[in-house]
N, C-alpha and C positions, 0 to 999 in steps of 0.2 A: 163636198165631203172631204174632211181629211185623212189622210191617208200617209203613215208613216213608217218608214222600213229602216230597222237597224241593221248594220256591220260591222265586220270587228270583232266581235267575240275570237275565244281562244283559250289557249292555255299557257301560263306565264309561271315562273318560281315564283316565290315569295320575294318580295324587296324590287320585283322587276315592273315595266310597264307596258299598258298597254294605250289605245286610242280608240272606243266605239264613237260612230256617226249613224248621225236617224238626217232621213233624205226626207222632207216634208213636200207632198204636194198637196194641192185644194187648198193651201192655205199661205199667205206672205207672210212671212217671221217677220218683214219688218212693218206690218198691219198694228202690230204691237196690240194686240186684242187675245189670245192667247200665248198663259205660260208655257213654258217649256220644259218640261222637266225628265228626269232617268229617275226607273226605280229598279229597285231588284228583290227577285224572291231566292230564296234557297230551298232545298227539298225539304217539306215539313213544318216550313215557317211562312209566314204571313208577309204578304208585299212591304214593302219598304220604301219608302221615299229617299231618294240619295243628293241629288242636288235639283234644283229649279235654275232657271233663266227667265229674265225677262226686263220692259223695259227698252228694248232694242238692245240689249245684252248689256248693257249698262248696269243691272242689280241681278246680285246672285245671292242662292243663300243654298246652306247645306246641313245634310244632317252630322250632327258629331263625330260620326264613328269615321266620318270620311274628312272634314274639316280638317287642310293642311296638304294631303295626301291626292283630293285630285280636281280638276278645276273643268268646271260647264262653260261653254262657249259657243255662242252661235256664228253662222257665217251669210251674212245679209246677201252675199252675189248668189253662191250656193244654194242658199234656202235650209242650210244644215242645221244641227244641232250635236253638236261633241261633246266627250265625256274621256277626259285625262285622268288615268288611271297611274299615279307614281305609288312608289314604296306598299305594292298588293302585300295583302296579309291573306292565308290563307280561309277568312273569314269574309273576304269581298267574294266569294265563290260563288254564281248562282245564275239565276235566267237577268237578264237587264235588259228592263222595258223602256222605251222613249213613249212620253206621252204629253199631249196639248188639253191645256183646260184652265178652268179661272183659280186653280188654288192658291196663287201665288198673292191675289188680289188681296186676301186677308190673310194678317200675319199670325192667323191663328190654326190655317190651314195650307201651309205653302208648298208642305209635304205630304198631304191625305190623298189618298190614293182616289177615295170617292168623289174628290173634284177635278177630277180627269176625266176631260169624256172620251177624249182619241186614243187609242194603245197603237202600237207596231205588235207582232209577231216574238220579237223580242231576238237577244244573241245572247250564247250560254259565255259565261267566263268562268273558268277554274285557277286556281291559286294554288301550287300545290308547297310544300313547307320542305 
């Protein structure tokens, strides 16, 4: 069973950064059999997909609203999975979930929340302006 726990979350200004980590066990990152991806919801709005990894961290891919601004990363000794948070906009605000599953496999669904099967608990981040 995998099992993944995020940290990190916080509260940051606007323009500032941050660094969440998801601790994966049950599972080898570098098994390269699931992606790795962060999502995040806000109060009121619907999961979101923010970056994927996979690959052996070799290919990433991101949603627009974040493209530029923060970068996914795995760490093969670790077993981790990172999520660099530069230049927050008080729109990156919300719950951010790490989660393992095939979405990444098709480049039609790299970001769909319903091809994740693993979630963590998740870590809140706030932006404030």
């Amino acid at each position: 069973q995998v099992h993944l726990v995020e940290s990190g979350g916080g509260s940051v200004q606007a323009g500032g950064s941050l660094t969440l980590s998801c601790a994966v066990s049950g599972y080898i990152v570098t098994a390269n059999y699931f992606c790795m991806g962060w999502f995040r919801q806000a109060p009121g709005k619907e999961r979101e997909g923010v970056a994927v990894v996979y690959n052996l961290g070799a290919n990433t891919y991101y949603a627009a609203s974040v493209e530029g601004r923060f970068t996914i990363f795995q760490d093969n000794a670790k077993n981790t999975v990172s999520l660099q948070m530069n230049s927050a906009k008080p729109e990156d605000t919300g719950m951010y979930y790490c989660a393992a599953g095939m979405g990444c496999w098709d480049p039609r669904s790299r970001l769909a929340a319903e091809k994740y099967n693993y979630w963590g608990q998740g870590t809140q981040v706030t932006v404030s302006s």
